[in-house]
py3Dmol code that shows the C-alpha trace and the ligand (Angstrom):
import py3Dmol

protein = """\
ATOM      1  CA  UNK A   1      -6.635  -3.538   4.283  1.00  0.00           C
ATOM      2  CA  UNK A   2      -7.853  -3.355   7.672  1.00  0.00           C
ATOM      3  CA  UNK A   3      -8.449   0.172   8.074  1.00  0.00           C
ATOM      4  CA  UNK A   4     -12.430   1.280   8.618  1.00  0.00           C
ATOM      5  CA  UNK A   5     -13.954   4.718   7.816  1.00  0.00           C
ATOM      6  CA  UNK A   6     -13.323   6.878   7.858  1.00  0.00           C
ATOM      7  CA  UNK A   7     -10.062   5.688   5.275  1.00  0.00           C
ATOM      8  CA  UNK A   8      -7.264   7.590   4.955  1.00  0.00           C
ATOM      9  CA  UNK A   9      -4.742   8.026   2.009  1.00  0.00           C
ATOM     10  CA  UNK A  10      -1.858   5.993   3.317  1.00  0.00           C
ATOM     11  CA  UNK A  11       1.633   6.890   2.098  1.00  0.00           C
ATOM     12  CA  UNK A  12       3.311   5.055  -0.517  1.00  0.00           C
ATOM     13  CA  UNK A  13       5.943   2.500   1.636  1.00  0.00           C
ATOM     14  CA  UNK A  14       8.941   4.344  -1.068  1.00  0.00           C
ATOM     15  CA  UNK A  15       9.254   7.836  -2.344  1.00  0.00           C
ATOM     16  CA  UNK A  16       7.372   9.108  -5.342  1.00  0.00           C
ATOM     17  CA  UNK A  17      11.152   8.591  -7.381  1.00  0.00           C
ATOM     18  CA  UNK A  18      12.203   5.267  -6.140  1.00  0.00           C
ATOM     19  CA  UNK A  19      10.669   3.104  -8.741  1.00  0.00           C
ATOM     20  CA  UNK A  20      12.858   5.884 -11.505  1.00  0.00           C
ATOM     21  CA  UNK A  21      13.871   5.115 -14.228  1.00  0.00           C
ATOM     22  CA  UNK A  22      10.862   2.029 -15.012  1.00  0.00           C
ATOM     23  CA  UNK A  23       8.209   3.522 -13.448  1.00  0.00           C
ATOM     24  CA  UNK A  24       8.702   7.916 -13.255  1.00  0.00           C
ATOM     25  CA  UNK A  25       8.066   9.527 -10.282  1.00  0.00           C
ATOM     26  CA  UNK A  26       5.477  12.356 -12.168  1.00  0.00           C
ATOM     27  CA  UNK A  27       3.457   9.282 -12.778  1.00  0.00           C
ATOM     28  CA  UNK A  28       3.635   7.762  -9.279  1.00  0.00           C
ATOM     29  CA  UNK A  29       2.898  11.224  -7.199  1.00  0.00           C
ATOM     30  CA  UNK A  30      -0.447  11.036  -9.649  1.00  0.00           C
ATOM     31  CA  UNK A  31      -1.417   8.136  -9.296  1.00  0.00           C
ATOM     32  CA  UNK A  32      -0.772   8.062  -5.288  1.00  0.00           C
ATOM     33  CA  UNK A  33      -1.741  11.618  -4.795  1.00  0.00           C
ATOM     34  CA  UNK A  34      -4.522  12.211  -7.323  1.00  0.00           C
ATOM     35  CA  UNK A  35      -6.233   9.291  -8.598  1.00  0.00           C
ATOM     36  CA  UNK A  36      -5.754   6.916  -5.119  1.00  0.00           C
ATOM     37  CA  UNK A  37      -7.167  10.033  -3.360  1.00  0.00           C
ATOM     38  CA  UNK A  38     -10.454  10.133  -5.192  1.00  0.00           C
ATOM     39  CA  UNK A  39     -11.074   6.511  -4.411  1.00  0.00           C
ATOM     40  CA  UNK A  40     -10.821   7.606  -0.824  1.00  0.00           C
ATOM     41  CA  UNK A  41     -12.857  10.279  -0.768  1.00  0.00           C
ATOM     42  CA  UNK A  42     -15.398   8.948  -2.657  1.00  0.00           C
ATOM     43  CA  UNK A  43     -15.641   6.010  -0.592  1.00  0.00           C
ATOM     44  CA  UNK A  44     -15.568   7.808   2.368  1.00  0.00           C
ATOM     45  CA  UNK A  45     -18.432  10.426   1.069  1.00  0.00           C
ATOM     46  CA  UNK A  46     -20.410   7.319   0.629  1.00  0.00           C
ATOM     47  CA  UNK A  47     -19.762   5.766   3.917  1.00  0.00           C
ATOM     48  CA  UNK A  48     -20.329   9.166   5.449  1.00  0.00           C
ATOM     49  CA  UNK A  49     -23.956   8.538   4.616  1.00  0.00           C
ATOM     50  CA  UNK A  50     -24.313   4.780   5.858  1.00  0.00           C
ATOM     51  CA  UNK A  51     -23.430   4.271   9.441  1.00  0.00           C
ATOM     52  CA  UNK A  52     -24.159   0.870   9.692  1.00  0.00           C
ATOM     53  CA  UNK A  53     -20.837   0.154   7.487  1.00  0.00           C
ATOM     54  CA  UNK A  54     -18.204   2.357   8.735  1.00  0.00           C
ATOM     55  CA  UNK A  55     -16.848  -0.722  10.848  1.00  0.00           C
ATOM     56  CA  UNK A  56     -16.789  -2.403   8.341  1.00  0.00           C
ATOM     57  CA  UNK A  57     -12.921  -2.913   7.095  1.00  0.00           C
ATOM     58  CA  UNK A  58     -11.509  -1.827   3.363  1.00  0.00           C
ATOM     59  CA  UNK A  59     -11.358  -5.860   2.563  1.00  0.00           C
ATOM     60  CA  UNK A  60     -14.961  -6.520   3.846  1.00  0.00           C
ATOM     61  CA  UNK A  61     -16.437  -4.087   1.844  1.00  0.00           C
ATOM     62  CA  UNK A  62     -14.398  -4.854  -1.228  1.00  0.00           C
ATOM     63  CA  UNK A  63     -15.771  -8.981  -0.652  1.00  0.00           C
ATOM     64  CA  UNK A  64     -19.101  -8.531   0.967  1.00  0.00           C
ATOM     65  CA  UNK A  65     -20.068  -4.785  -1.355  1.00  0.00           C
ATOM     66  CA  UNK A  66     -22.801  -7.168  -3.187  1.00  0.00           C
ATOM     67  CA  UNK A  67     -24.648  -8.231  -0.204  1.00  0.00           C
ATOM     68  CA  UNK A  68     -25.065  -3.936   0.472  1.00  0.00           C
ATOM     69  CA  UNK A  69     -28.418  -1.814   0.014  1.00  0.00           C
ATOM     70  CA  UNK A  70     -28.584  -1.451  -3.366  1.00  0.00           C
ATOM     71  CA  UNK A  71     -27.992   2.517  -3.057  1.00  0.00           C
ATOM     72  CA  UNK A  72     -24.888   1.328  -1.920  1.00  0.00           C
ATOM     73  CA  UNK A  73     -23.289  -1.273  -3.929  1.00  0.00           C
ATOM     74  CA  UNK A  74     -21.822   0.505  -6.807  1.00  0.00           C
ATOM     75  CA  UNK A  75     -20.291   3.171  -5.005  1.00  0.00           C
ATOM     76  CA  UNK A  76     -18.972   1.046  -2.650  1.00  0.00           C
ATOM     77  CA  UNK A  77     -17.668  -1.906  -5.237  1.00  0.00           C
ATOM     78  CA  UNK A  78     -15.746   0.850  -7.518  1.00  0.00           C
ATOM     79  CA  UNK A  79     -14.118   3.138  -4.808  1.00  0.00           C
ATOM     80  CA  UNK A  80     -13.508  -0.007  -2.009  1.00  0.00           C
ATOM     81  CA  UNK A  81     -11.989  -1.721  -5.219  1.00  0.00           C
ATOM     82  CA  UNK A  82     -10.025   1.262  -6.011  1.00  0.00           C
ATOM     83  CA  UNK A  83      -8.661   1.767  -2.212  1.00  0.00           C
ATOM     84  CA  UNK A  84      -8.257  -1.994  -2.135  1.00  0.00           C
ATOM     85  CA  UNK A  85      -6.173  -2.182  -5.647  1.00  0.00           C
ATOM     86  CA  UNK A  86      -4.626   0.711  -5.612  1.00  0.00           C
ATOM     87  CA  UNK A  87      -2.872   0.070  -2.107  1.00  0.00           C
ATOM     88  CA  UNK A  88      -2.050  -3.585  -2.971  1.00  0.00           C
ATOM     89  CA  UNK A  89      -0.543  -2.486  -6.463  1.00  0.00           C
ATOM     90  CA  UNK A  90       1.874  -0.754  -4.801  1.00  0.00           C
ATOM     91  CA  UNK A  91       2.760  -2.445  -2.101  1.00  0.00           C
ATOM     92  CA  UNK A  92       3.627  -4.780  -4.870  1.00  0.00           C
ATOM     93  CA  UNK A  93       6.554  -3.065  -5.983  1.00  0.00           C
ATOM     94  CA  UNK A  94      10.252  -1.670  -4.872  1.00  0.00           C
ATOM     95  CA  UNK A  95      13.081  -0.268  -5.964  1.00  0.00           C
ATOM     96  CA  UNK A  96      15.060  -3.883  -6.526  1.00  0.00           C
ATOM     97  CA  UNK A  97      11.957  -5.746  -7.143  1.00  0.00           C
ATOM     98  CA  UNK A  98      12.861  -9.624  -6.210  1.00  0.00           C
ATOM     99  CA  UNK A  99      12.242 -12.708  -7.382  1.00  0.00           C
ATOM    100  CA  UNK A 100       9.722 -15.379  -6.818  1.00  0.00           C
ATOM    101  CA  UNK A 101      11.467 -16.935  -3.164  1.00  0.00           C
ATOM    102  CA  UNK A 102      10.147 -20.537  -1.154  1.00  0.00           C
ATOM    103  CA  UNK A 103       6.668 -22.149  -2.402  1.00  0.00           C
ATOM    104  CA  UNK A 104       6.042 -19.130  -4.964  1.00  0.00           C
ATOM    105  CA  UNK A 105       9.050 -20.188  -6.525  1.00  0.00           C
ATOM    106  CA  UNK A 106       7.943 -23.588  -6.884  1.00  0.00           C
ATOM    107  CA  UNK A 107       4.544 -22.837  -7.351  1.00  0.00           C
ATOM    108  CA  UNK A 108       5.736 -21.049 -10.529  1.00  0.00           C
ATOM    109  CA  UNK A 109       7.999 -23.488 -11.755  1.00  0.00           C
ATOM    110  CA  UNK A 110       5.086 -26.232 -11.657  1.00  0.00           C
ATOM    111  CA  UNK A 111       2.463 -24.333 -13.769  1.00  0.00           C
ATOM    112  CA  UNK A 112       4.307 -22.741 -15.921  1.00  0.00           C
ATOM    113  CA  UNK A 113       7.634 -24.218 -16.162  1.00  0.00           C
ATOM    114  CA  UNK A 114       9.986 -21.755 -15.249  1.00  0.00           C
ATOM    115  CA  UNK A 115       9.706 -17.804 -14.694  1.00  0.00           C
ATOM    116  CA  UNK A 116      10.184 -16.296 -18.818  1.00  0.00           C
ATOM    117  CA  UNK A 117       7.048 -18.810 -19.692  1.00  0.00           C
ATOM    118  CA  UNK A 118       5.154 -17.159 -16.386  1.00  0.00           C
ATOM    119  CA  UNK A 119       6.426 -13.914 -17.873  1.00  0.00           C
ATOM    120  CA  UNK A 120       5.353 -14.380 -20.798  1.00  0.00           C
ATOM    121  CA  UNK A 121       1.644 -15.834 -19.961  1.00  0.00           C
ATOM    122  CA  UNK A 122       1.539 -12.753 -17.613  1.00  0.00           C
ATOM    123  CA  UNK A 123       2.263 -10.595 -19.944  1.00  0.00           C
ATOM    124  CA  UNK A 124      -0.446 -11.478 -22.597  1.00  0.00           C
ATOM    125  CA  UNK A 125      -2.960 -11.187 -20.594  1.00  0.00           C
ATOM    126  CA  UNK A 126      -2.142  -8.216 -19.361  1.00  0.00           C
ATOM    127  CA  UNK A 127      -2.143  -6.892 -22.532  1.00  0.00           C
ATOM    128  CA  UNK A 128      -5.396  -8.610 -23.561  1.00  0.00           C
ATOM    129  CA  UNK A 129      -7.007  -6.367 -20.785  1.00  0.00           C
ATOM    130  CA  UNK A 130      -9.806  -4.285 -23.112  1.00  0.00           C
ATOM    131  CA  UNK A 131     -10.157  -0.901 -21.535  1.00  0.00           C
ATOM    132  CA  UNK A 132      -9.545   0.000 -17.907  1.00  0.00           C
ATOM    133  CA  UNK A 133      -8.370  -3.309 -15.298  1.00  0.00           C
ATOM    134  CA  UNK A 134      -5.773  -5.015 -13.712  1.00  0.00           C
ATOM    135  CA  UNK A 135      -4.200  -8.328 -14.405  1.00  0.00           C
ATOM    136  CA  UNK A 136      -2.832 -10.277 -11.067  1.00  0.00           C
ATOM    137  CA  UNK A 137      -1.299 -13.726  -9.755  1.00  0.00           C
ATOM    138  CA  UNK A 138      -3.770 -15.341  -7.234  1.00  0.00           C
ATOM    139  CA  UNK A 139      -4.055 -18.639  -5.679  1.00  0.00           C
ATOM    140  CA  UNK A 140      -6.637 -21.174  -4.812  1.00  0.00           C
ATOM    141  CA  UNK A 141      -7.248 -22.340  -1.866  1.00  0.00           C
ATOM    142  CA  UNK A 142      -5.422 -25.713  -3.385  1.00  0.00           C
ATOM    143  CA  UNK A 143      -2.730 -23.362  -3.619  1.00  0.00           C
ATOM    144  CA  UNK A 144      -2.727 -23.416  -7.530  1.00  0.00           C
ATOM    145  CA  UNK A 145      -1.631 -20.581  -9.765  1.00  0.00           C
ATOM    146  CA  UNK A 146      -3.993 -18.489 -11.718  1.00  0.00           C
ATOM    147  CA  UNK A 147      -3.140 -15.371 -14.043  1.00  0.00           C
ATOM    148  CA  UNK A 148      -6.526 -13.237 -14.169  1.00  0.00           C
ATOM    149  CA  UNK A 149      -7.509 -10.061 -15.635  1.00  0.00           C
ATOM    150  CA  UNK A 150     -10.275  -7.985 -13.662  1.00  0.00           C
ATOM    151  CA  UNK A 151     -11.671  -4.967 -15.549  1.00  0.00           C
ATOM    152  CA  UNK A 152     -12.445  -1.866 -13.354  1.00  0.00           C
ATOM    153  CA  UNK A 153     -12.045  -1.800  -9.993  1.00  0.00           C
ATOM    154  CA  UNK A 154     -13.364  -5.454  -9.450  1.00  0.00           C
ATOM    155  CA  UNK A 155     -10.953  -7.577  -7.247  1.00  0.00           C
ATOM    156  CA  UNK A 156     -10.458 -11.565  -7.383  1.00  0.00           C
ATOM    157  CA  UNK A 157     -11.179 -11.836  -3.407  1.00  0.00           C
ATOM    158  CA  UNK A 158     -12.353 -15.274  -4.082  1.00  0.00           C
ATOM    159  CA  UNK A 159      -8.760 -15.962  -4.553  1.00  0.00           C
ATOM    160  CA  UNK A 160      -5.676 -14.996  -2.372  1.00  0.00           C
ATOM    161  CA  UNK A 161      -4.485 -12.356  -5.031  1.00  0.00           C
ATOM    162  CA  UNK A 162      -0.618 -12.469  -5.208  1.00  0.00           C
ATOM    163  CA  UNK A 163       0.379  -9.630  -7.312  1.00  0.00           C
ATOM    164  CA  UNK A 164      -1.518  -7.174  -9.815  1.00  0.00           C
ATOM    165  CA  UNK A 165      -0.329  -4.776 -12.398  1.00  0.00           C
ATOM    166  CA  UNK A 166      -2.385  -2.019 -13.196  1.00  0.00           C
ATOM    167  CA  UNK A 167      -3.288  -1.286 -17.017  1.00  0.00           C
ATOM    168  CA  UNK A 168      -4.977   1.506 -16.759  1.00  0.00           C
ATOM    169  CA  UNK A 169      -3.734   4.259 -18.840  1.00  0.00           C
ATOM    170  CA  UNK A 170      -3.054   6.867 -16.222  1.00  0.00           C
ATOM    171  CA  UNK A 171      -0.727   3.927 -15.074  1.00  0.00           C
ATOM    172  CA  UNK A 172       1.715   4.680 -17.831  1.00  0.00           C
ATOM    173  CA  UNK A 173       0.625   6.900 -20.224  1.00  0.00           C
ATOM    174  CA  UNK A 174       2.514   9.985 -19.150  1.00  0.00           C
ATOM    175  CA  UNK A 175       5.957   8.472 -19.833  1.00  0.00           C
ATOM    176  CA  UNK A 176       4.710   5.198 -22.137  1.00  0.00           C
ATOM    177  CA  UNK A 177       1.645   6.916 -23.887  1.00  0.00           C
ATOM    178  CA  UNK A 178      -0.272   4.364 -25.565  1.00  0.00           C
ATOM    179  CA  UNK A 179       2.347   1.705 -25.610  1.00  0.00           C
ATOM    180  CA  UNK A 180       1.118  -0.924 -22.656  1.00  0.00           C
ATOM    181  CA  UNK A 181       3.591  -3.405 -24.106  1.00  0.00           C
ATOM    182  CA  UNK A 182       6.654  -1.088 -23.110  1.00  0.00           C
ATOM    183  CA  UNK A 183       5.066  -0.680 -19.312  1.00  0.00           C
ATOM    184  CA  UNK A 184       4.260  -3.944 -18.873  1.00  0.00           C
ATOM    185  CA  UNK A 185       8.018  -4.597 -19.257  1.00  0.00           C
ATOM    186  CA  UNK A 186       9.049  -1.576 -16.801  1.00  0.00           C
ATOM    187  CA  UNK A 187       6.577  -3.223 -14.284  1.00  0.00           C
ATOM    188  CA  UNK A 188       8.624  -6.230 -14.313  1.00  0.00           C
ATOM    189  CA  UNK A 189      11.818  -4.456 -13.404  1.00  0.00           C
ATOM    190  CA  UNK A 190      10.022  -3.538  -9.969  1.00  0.00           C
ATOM    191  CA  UNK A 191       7.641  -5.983  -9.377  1.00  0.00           C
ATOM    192  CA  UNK A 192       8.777  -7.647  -6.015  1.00  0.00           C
ATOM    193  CA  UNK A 193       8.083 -11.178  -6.050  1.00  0.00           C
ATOM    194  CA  UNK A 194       9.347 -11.539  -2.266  1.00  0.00           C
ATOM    195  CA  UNK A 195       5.797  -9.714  -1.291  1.00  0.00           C
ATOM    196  CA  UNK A 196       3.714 -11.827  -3.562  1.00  0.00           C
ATOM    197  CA  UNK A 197       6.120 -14.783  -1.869  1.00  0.00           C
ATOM    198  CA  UNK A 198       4.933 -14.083   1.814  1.00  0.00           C
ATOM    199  CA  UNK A 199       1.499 -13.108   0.620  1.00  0.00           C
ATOM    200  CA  UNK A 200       1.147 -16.872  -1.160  1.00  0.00           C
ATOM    201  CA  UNK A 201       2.881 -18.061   2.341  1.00  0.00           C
ATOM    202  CA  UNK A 202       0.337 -16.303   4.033  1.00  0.00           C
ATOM    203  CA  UNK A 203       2.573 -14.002   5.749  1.00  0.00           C
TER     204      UNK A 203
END
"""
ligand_1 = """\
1
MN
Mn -4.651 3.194 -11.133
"""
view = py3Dmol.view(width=600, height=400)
view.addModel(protein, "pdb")
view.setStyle({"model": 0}, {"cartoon": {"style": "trace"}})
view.addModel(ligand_1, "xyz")
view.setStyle({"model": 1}, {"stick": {}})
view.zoomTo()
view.show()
């Protein structure tokens, strides 16, 4: 997230198979090779053009892309978002995924009880996403929970986002065609919880 132009596609931090059999490895070497790439091209193309922002860093662009020249702002918004997303959607996940840990765990267990009523609250709105977007756990600066859905490539930066699953179809339509519901439930299997843990730590 603190990478400046001009971006690069960063490897995923697993192989293109680890995530087998919830999430298949066809899907992730797409995703990752083909449709992260474009994001950082595109952004890059546009940044090629705009000197005064290519110091600017993946996150400040992603937060600050409505304060741009208007020529700029769209561009920027959809293919910083789609860097920015992308790279933290994966990040979010490993092989053995992991559980909430410390004041996540806690965290969880005051808003929504315990983790199959988080699960569940997740998963709706998840599912309730219309189109292309992401749904994610963020906190407040209170440290409070919130489940949010983003559509696009917008990003809740006014919140410390935790964890985000992305429901876009090329996300899971080669090996779950048009049933979300059934990825949504992979996703779980290698969500790691220990990342969004430290992230909510600040760590
Ligand atoms: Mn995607």
């Amino acid at each position: 997230m603190d990478q400046t132009y001009p971006f690069q596609l960063i490897p995923l931090p697993y192989d293109y198979c680890a995530l087998e059999p919830y999430i298949d490895a066809e899907t992730m070497q797409l995703h990752h090779n083909r449709h992260l790439k474009t994001y950082v091209d595109n952004l890059n193309a546009t940044l090629e053009q705009a000197p005064d922002y290519q110091n600017w860093t993946l996150r400040q662009l992603v937060q600050h892309s409505g304060s741009l020249p208007p020529a700029l702002r769209t561009p920027v918004q959809r293919n910083a978002g789609g860097v920015f997303n992308h790279e933290f959607f994966f990040a979010g996940m490993s092989h053995e995924g992991g559980p909430p840990a410390g004041h996540l765990a806690g965290a969880i267990q005051t808003s929504y009880g315990n983790f199959a009523d988080f699960y569940h609250q997740f998963k709706t709105q998840a599912l309730a996403v219309f189109g292309s977007g992401y749904a994610w756990l963020a906190a407040d600066g209170n440290g409070q929970l919130h489940i949010m859905t983003t559509a696009n490539q917008e990003t809740p930066l006014h919140l410390n986002p935790l964890i985000c699953i992305d429901v876009w179809e090329h996300a899971y339509y080669l090996k779950h065609f048009n049933l979300r519901d059934d990825y949504i439930d992979a996703w779980f299997r290698v969500a790691d919880f220990g990342v969004a843990s430290r992230r909510y730590e600040g760590r």
